[in-house]
C-alpha positions in Angstrom: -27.1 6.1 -7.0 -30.2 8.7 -8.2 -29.1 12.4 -8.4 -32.2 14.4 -8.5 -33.0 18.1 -9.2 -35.9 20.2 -9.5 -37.6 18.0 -12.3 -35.2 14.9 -12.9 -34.1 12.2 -11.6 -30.5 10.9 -12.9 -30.5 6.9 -12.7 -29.4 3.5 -14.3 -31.4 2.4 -17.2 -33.7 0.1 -16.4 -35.1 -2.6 -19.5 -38.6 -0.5 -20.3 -35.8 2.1 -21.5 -35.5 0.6 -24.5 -38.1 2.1 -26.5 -37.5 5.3 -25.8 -33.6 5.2 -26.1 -34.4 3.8 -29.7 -36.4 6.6 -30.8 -34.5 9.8 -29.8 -31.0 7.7 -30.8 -32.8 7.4 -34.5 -33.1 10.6 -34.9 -30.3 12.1 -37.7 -30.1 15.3 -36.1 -29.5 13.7 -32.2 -27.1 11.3 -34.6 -25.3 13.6 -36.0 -22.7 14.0 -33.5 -22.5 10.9 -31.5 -20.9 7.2 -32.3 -24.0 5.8 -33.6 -25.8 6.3 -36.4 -29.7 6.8 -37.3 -31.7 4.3 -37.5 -31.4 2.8 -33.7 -33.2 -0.2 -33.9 -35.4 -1.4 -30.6 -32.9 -4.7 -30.6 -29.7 -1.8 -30.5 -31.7 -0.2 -28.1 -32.5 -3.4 -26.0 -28.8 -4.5 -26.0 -27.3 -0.7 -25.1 -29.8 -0.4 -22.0 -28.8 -4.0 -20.8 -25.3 -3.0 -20.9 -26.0 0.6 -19.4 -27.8 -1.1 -16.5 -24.6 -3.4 -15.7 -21.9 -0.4 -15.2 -21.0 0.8 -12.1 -20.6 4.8 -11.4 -18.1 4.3 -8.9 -15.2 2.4 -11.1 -12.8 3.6 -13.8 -14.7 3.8 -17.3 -18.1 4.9 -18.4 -21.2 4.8 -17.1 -24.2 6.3 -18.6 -26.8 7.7 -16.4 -30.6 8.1 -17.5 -32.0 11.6 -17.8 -35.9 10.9 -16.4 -38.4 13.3 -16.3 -41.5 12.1 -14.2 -40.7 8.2 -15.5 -39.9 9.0 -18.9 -36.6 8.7 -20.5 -35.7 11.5 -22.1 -31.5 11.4 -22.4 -29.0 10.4 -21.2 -25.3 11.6 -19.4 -21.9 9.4 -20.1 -19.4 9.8 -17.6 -16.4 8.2 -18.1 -14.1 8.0 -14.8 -10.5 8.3 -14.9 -8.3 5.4 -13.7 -7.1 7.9 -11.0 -11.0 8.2 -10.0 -9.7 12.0 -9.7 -11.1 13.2 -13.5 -13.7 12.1 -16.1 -14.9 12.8 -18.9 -18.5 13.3 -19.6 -21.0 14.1 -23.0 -24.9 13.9 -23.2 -27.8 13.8 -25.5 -31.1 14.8 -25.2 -34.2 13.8 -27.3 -35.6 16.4 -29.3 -38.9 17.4 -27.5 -37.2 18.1 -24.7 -34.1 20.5 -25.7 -34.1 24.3 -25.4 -35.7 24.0 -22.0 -33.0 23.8 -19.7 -32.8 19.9 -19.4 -29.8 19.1 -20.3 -28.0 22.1 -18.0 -30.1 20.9 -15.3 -29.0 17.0 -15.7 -25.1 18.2 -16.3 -25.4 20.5 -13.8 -26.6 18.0 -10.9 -24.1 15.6 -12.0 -20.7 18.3 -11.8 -22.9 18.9 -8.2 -22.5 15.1 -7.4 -19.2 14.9 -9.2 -17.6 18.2 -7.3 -19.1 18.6 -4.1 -19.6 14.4 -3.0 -17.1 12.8 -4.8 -14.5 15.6 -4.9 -13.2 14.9 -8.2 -10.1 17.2 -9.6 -11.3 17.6 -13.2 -13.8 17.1 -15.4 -13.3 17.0 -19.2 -15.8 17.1 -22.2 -15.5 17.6 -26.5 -17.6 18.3 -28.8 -17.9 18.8 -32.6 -17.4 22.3 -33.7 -19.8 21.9 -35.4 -22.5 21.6 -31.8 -22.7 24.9 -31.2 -25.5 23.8 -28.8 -23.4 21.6 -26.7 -20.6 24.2 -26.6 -22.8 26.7 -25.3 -24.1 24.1 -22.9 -20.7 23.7 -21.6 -19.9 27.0 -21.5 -23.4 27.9 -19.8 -21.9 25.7 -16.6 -18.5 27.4 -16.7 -16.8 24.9 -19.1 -13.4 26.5 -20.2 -12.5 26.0 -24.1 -9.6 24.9 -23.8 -8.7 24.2 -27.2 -9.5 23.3 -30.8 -8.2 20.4 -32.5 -8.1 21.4 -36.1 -9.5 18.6 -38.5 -8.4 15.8 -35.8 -10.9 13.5 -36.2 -12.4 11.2 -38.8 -16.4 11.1 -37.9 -19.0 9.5 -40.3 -16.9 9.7 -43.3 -15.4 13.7 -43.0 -12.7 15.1 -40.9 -14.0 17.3 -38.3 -12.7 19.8 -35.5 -12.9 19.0 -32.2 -13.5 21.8 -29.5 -12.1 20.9 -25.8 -13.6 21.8 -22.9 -12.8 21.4 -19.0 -13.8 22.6 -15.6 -11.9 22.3 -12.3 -13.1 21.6 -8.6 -11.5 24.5 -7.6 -14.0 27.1 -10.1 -17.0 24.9 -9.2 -20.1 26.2 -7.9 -21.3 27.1 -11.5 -20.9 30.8 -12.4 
């Protein structure tokens, strides 16, 4: 079930997670965009990694791998898989100290890889805030189409916000 790269190791969370997972999730800025919010308390924490470690990657839903850089957590990757098991969706976050260095592509990258080239999946789908501009030019960086902009479609942590869509075939993958 590891993917591994260059530097990381995509897994399943494992319990001594938890720590970790608590501190980059209570951060406001790594908050800002994602369905929790800031404080992320070690007992969140504790609860989200047991429930992490149960899911299975190979059945319809999400499953959330662990970004891990020589045994450290340092983000994380949901993938949410398509009843058809032919498309997903996926979204990531990354602790602070660790963006801007090509993580994050790196992780994304070996899972489209995995996703693509192994399980030969049609489709894979992602949205972000508008507002992201890092995670849109994440996307874009691994040949993610914009495919659209949902004008004021969502109501997220007390504002309507846009919502920009993104996708990438089987077909256009090896990245650009």
């Amino acid at each position: 079930m590891n993917l591994s790269t260059e530097r990381l190791v995509l897994r399943r969370f494992r319990a001594d997670d938890a720590p970790a997972l608590a501190a980059y999730r209570s951060v406001p800025e790594v908050a800002r965009y994602q369905s929790w919010d800031a404080p992320y308390s070690l007992e969140q924490a504790t609860e989200t990694v047991r429930s992490f470690a149960e899911g299975d990657p190979e059945q319809a839903g999400w499953f959330q791998y662990a970004i891990d850089l020589d045994d450290v957590l340092i983000g994380d990757i949901g993938l949410n898989l398509a009843d058809n098991l032919q498309q997903a969706d996926l979204g990531f976050t990354l602790a602070p100290a660790y963006q801007g260095q090509g993580y994050a592509a790196e992780a994304v990258g070996a899972l489209l890889d995995h996703l693509f080239l192994t399980k030969n999946l049609h489709r894979v789908s992602a949205e972000c805030d508008a507002r992201n501009v890092a995670s849109a030019r994440l996307l874009e960086r691994l040949g993610f189409e914009r495919e659209g902009l949902r004008r004021a479609a969502s109501w997220w942590k007390g504002e309507w916000t846009d919502d920009l869509l993104f996708g990438r075939l089987h077909p256009d993958w090896p990245k650009p």
